[in-house]
RODO-2510 file (C-alpha; in nm, 4 decimals, decimal comma):
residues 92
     n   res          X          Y          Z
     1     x    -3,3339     1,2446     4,3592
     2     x    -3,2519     1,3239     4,0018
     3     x    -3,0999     1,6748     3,9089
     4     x    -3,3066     1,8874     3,7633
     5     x    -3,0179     2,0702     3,5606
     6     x    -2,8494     1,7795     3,3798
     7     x    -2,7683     1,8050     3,0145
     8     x    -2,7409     1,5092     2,8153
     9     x    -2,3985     1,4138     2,6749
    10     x    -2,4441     1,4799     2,3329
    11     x    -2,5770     1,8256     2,4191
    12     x    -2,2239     1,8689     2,5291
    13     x    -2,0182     1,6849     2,2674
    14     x    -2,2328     1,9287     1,9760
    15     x    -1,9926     2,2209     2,0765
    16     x    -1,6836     2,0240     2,0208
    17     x    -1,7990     1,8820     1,6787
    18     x    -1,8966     2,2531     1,5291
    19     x    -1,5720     2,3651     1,6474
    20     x    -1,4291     2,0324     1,4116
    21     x    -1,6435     2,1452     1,1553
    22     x    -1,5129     2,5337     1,1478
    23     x    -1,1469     2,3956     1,1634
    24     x    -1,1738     2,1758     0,8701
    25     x    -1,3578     2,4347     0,6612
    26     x    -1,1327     2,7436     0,7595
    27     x    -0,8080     2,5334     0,7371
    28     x    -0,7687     2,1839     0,6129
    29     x    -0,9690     2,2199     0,3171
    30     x    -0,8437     2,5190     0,1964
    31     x    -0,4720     2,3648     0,2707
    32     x    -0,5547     2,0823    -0,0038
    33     x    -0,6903     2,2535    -0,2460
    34     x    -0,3881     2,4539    -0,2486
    35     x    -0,1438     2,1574    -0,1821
    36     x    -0,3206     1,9979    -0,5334
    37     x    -0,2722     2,3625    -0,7668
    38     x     0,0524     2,3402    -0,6550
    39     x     0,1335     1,9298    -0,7645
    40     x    -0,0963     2,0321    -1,0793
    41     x     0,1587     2,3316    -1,1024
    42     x     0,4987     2,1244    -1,0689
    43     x     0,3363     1,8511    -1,3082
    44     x     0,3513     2,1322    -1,6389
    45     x     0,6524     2,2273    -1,5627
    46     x     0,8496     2,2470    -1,8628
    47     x     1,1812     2,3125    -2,0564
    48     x     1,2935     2,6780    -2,0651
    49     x     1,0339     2,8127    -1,7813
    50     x     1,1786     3,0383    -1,5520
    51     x     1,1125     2,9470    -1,1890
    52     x     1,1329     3,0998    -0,8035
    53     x     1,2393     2,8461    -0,5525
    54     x     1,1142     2,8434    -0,1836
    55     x     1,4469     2,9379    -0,1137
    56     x     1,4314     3,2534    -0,3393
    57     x     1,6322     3,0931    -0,6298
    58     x     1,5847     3,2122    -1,0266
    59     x     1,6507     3,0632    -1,2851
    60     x     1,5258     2,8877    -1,5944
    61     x     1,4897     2,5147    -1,6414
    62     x     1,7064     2,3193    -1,8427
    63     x     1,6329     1,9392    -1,7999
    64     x     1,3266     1,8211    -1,6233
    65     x     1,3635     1,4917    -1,4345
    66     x     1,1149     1,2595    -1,2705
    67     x     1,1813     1,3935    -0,9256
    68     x     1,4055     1,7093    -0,9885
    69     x     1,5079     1,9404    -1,2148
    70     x     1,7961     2,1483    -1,3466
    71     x     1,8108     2,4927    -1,3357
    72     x     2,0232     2,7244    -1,5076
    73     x     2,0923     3,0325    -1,2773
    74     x     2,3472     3,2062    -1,4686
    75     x     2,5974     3,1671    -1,8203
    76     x     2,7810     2,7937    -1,6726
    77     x     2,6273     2,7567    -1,3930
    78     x     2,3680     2,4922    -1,3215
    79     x     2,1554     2,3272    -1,0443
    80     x     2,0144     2,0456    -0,9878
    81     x     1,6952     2,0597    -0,7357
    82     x     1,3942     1,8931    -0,5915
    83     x     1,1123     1,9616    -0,7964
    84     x     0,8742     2,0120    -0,4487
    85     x     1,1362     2,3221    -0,3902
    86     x     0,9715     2,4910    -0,6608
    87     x     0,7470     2,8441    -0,5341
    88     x     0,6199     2,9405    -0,8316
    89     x     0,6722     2,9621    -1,2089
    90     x     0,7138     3,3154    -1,3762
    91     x     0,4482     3,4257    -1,6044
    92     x     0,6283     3,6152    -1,9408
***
């Protein structure tokens, strides 16, 4: 004798796939777009900008490398860092 009350499986697995589809929509995407402004970000960075770290560094750049860049924090004293370690760039 059958149950009356079953619910068929995919019945059940639609929950799990709108919770997916909230995830990716209020997280993941959001997350790239964000992760690409900030590539499209390092990519113009250029001599004499003046710069934030993530680590809360000034400064203004000097030399720009393939992967890093050197950044002069005060008169003599330079620094040579990872060009991902960059937060943001200073607007004049």
């Amino acid at each position: 004798m059958p149950q009356s009350g079953a619910v068929s499986p995919l019945v059940q697995f639609f929950p799990l796939v709108l919770i997916f589809i909230i995830f990716y929509f209020l997280l993941i995407r959001p997350q790239k777009q964000k992760e690409k402004e900030h590539q499209k970000m390092l990519a113009g960075i250029e001599k004499n900008d003046e710069v934030v770290t993530s680590g809360g560094i000034h400064g203004t750049v000097v030399n720009v490398k393939e992967k890093t860049l050197i950044l002069r924090i005060d008169e003599n004293v330079k620094m040579e860092i990872e060009k991902n370690s960059v937060a943001y760039i200073k607007k004049p």
